[in-house]
N, C-alpha and C positions, 0 to 999 in steps of 0.2 A: 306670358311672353317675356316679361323685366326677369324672372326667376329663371328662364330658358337662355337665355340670351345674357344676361349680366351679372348669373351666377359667377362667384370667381373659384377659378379651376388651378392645380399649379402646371408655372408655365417652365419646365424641365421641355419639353420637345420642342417649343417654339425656340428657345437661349439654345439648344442643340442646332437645330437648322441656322441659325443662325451664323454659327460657325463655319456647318458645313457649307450652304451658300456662300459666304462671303471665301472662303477658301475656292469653290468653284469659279464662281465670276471674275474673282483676281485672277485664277488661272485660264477662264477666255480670252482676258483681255492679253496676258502677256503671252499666249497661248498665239493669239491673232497674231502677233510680230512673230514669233519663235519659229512657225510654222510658213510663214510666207502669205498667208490669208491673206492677211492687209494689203501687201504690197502687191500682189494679184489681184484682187478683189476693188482697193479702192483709190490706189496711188497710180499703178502702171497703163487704168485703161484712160482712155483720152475722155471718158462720157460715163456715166453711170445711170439705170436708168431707176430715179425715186420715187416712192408713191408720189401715186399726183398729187398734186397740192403742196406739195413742199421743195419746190425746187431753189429754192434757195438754200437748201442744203448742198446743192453744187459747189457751192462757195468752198467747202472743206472737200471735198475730192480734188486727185491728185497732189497734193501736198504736202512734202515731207514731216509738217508741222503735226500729220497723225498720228505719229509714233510717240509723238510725247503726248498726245490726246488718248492715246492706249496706255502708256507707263502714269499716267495718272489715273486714269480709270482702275489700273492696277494696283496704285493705292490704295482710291478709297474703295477697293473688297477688301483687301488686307484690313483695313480702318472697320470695315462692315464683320469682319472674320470675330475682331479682337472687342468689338463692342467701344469703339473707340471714336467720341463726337459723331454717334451712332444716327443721329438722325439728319443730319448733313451729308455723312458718306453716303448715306443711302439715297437718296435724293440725288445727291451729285450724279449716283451712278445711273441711275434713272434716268435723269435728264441724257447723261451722256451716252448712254444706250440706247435708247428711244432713238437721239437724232442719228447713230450709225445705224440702226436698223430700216429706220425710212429712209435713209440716202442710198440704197440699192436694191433691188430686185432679184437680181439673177443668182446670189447666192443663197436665196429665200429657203429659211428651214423654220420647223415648227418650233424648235427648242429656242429659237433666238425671239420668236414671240413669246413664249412663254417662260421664258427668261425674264422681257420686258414686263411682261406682266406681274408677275413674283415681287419686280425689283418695285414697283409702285405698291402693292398690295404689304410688302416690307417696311414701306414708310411710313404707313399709317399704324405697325403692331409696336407695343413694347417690348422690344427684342430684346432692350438692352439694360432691362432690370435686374438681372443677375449673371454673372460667369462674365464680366465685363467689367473694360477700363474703365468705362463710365461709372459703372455704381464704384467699384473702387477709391475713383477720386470724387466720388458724390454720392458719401451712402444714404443720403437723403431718399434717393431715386429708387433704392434698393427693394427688391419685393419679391419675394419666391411663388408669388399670383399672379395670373391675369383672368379676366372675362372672357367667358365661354365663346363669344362668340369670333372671338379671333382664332382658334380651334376649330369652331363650325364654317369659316370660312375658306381657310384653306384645305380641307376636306372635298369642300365643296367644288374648289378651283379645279384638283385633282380630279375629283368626280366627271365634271364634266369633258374635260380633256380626258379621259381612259372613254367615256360611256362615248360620246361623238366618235372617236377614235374607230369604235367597234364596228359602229352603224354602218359608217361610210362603208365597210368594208363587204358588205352585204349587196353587190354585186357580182355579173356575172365569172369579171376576170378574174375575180380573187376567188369566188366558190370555187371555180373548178379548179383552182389550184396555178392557172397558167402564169399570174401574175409574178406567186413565188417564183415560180421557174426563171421567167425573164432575169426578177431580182437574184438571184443565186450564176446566172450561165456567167455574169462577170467576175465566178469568186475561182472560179476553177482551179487556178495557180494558185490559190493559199498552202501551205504550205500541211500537211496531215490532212487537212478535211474538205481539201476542196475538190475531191472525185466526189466525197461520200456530200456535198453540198447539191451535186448532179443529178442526186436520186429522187427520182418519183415521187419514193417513200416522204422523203425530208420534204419536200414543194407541200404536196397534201399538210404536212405535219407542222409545217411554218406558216398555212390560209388559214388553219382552223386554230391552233393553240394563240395566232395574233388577234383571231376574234375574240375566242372565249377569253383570253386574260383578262384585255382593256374590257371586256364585259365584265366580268367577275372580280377581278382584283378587287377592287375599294369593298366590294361586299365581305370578300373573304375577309380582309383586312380589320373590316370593322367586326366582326362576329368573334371572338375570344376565342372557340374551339378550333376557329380555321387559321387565327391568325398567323402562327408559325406558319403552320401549310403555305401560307400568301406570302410570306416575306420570305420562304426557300426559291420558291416559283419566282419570283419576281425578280430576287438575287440572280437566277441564273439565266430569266428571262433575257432581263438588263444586260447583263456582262456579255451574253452571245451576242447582241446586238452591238454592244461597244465593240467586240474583235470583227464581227463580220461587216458588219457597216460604218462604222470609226466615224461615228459622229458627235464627236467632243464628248461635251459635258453632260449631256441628256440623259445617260443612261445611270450615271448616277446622284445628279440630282431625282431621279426616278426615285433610286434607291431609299435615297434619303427622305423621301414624302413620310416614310415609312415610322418616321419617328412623331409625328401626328394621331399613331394609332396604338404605340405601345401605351403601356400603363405607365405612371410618371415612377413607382413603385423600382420597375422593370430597368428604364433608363437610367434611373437614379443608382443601380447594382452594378450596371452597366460601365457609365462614362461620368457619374458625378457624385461620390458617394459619401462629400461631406456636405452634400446639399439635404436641407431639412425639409422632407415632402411637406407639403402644403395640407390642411385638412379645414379649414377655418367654414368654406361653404356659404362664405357672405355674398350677400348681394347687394352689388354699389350700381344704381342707377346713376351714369355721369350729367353731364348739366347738357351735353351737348350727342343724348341721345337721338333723337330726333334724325341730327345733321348722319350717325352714324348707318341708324338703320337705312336712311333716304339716300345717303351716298354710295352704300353696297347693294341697297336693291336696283338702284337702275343698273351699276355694272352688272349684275347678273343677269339682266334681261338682255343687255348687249350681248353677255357671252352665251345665251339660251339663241338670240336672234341671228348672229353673224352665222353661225354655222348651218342654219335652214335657212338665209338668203338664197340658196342656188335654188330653190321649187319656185322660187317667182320670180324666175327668169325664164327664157323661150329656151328650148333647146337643151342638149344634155349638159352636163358641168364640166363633163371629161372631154368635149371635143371644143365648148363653148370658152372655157376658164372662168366663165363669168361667176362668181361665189366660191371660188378653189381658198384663196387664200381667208385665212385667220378662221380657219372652220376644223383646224383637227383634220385636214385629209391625209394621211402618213402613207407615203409609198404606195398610191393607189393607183399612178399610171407612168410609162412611161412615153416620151413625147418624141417627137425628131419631125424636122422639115426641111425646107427648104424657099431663100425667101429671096424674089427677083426685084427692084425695086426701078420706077421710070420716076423724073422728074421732065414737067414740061414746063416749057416760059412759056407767059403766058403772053407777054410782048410781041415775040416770034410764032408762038405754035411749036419750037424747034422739040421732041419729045428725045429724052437719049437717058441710055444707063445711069445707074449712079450706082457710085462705090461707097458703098454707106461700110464699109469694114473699116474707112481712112477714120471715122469715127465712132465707132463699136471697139474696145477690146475684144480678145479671140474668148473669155469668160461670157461673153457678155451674148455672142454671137447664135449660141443653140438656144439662148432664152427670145432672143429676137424674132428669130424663125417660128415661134409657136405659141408664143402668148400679143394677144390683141392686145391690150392695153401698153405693151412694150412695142408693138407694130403702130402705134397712135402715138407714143411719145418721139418716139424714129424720124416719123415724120413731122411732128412741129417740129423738130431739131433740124430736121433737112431744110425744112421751110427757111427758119431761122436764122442758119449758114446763109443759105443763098442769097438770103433780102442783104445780109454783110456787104455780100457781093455787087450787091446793085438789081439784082433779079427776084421777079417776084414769080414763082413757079407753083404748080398743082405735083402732088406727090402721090405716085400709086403704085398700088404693091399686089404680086400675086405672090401667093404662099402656099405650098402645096406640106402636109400635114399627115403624118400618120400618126396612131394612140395603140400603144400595146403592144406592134408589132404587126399592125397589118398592113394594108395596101394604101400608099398614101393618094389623098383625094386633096382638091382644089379647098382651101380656107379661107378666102379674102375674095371679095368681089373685086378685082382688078379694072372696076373701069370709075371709082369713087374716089375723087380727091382726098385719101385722109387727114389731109393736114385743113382741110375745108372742116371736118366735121371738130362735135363735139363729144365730151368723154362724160357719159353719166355713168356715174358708180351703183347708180339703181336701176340701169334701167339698161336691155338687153341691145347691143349695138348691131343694128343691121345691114353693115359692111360683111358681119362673119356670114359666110354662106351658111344653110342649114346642115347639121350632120347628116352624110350619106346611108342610108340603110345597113346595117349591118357594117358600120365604118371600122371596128374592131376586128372584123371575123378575119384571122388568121391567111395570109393566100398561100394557095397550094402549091405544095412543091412537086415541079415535075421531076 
């Protein structure tokens, strides 16, 4: 295991990534302002709603002071790019990403978790032991090695995120292809390809080639004879997804995993070829092994765990949401509701409308209507408001729910104070009514 594990390897693809991450996550952040995200997203709405437990992250919603909380983020990637006070940028940026990514919900995407994750699992590597400021002004630091198993971990990170990816995808909507369809009828107007996006052919050809990749890829990758093969695939895998679905960075930090798997030999011909490959093949047991293997095996049990959380819950995941998030579900359903809400005093008896939009942004408003745990935060917030007021009210909400495109059905027991109840993150909340039989199947058109 010390020879498997603490072999040193040269570290030519980790000092690569390094670059290219920190050039990508500078360009999210300054990306975030450039594009209007931010000021949508976490400045213009009056409420945002964040994992539970951390609402004191409210504190930094709406405030103009986030823009200079993004142009410094946007540093230290730059600082993270150039290898420069490499393990403070990195950390800064962690920290700083972590806390915009639990301050909202409603623009929840898999890359911005796994983003977060990268940016922690970066601060633990020596990134910055060559091709950087750092060893430059400290050649003490300098070192064309690292230990194999920061190579096995990030492999690994990738692994699991493609192989989950695939699994999930291994129901009905997406076999028989309907799923693509829905994803594609919104591309129509692109400009060349979006009749030929229309076709049958392409929906089939976009359910199966999204399974077998994230099945295959990391194998192909890994295997010598395939690996070209995997990295043409994956180049053009990625880049169709960046024009047709334009979601930022993802598709080419994808890309870049890629340098994980070439030979240092290959890189080194490549993008650094006054770099002296490595062959030495020592093994340095550190003093604080122990702390290393113990503090990456539990993460990997979290990330083996988080994504089968939804089978120990009641009810499906696609109608429930209960286990959707931090599990790799990519593009597997589409959602749409509708969500009526009453407040009663509880003084009076008096029960009357409430206009929960006066405190919803219009971003914020189709994630309300269909995820429960955003439907519980609503209502302590209603609750909340009203006690300002002098009023202590019961809050309830009927939400009527479709998934996929079919016939929408009742989702919320409407006669359950939710602002009464409480929110377990383990454990299946039975406000959600049960999914309806066949609550996907398609309704007929007359």
């Amino acid at each position: 295991m010390n020879k498997f594990l603490f072999k040193q390897i040269d570290n030519i693809g980790l000092v690569l990534f390094r670059v290219v991450f920190g050039l990508l996550i500078a360009t999210e952040a300054f990306g975030a302002i450039a594009t209007g995200w931010l000021r949508r997203t976490l400045i213009e709405p009056p409420f945002t709603f964040n994992f539970i437990g951390f609402d004191f992250l409210q504190n930094l919603q709406g405030s103009n002071i986030l823009y200079f909380y993004f142009v410094i983020m946007g540093i230290f990637g730059i600082f993270v790019m150039l290898g420069y006070k490499y393990r403070f940028s990195i950390i800064a940026y962690a920290i700083m990403w972590t806390a915009v990514y639990l301050m909202q919900k409603s623009s929840y995407n898999n890359h911005y978790y796994l983003m977060m994750l990268l940016c922690w699992i970066m601060a633990f590597l020596p990134a910055n032991r060559w091709f950087s400021l750092d060893a430059k002004i400290n050649p003490e630091i300098k070192s064309p090695a690292m230990p194999r198993w920061v190579l096995l971990i990030l492999i690994l990170q990738v692994w699991i995120v493609y192989t989950f990816a695939s699994v999930a995808k291994f129901y009905p909507d997406w076999l028989d292809a309907s799923m693509a369809a829905m994803l594609m009828s919104g591309k129509s107007d692109y400009w060349l390809i979006g009749g030929l996006l229309q076709e049958t052919w392409v929906h089939w050809s976009i359910a199966y080639t999204g399974i077998l990749f994230d099945l295959l890829i990391v194998p192909l990758m890994l295997w010598k004879r395939t690996r070209l093969l995997g990295f043409v695939i994956s180049v053009f895998f990625h880049l169709f997804n960046s024009i047709i679905f334009q979601i930022g960075i993802f598709p080419y930090m994808s890309i870049a995993f890629a340098l994980f798997f070439f030979s240092p030999e290959i890189l080194q011909k490549r993008f650094l070829p006054k770099k002296k490959i490595y062959t030495g093949n020592e093994i340095i047991i550190p003093k604080y092994k122990n702390l290393i293997v113990g503090v990456f095996s539990i993460y990997f049990l979290f990330q083996l765990g988080l994504p089968l959380r939804h089978w120990f819950f009641k009810d499906d995941v696609l109608w429930t949401e209960e286990g959707h998030r931090l599990s790799w579900r990519m593009m597997l359903r589409s959602k749409s509701g509708s969500l009526t809400v009453w407040v009663k005093d509880k003084a009076t008896g008096e029960k009357q409308l409430y206009n929960y939009g006066k405190i919803v942004g219009e971003k914020q408003q189709g994630s309300v209507a269909t995820k429960p745990d955003i439907m519980w935060q609503l209502a302590k917030k209603i609750k909340m408001l009203e006690a300002a007021e002098g009023r202590d009210v019961s809050v309830y909400m009927e939400a009527m729910v479709r998934v996929n495109g079919g016939n929408y059905y009742p989702f919320t027991d409407s006669t359950i104070d939710l602002a009464a109840e409480e929110w377990h993150p383990f454990k299946h909340s039975e406000w959600i009514l049960p999914s309806p039989k066949d609550y996907n199947e398609k309704p007929v058109k007359e």
